[in-house]
C-alpha positions in Angstrom: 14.2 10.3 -2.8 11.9 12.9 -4.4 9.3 14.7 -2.5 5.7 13.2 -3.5 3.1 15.2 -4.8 0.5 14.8 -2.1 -2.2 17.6 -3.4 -5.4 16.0 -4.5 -8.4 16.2 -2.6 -8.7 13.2 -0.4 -10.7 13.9 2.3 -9.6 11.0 5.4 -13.3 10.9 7.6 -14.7 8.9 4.2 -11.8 6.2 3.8 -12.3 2.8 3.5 -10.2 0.3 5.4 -6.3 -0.1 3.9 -3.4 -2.5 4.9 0.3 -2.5 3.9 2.5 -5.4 4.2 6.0 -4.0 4.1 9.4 -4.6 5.5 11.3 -2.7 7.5 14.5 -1.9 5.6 12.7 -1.9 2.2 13.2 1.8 0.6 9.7 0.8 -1.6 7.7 0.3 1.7 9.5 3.7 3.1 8.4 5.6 0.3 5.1 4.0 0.5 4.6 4.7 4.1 5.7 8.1 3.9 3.3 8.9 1.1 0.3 7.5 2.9 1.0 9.5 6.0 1.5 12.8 4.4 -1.3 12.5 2.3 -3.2 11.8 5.6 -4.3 8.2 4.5 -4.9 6.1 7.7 -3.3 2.5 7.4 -2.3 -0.8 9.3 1.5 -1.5 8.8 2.1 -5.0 8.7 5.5 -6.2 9.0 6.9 -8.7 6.7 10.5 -9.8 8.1 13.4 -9.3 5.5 16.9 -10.3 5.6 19.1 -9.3 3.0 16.0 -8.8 0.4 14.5 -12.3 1.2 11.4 -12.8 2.8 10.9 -14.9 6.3 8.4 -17.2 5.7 6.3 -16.3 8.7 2.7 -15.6 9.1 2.6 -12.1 7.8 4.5 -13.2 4.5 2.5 -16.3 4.3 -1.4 -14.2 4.4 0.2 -11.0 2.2 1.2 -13.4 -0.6 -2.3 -15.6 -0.3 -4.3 -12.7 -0.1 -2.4 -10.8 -3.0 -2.8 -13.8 -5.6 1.1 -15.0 -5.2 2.7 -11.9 -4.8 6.2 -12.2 -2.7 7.5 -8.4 -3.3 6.6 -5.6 -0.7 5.0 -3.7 -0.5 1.4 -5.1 -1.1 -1.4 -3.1 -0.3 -5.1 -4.1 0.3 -8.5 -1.8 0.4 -11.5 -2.7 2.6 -9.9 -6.8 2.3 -9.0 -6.4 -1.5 -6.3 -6.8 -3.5 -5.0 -3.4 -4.9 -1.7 -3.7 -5.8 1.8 -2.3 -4.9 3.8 1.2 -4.2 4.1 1.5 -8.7 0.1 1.3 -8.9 -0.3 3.7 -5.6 1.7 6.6 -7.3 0.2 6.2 -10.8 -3.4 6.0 -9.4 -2.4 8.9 -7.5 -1.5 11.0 -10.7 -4.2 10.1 -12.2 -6.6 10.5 -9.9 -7.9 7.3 -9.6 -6.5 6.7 -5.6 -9.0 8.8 -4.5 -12.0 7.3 -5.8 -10.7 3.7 -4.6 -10.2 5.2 -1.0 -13.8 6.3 -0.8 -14.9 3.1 -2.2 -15.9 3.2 -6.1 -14.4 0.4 -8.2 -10.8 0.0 -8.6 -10.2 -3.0 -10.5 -7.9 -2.8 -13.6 
């Protein structure tokens, strides 16, 4: 995997709230993960079981895809209780700038 440009300006003490549903063995989630904790972006992991790319249908699968509007793929992640989308939108609001202002909580709807 490439390294992740991690640069912009976040500053941690002014983050709202964020929650990742992931699995374990996903390489998406990984990347994910990894990006949040070296850019210093405090999270709650929570785990949605996966065998063989298929989703358990337990209790963390069940609230990620109700919260997230049907979504089924992981990772899915949530700001202060809101949808915000998945590991693609992360990186692109990253380069844009735009992950920054949705951290510290201005509007980050589409």
């Amino acid at each position: 995997m490439e390294k992740l440009d991690t640069t912009s300006s976040f500053t941690p003490e002014k983050q709202r709230d964020v929650e990742l549903f992931g699995s374990l063995f996903c390489p998406y989630t990984k990347q994910a993960t990894r990006f949040l904790d070296e850019k210093g972006i405090a999270y709650v992991y929570k785990e949605v079981p996966m065998i063989f790319g298929w989703k358990l249908p337990l209790k963390t699968f069940w609230e990620m895809k109700r919260r997230s509007d049907g979504k089924t793929t992981v990772p899915q992640i949530f700001i202060s209780g809101e949808y915000y989308g998945d590991e693609e939108r992360l990186f692109a609001d990253d380069r844009d700038g735009r992950l920054d202002a949705a951290l510290r909580g201005e509007s980050f709807a589409e």
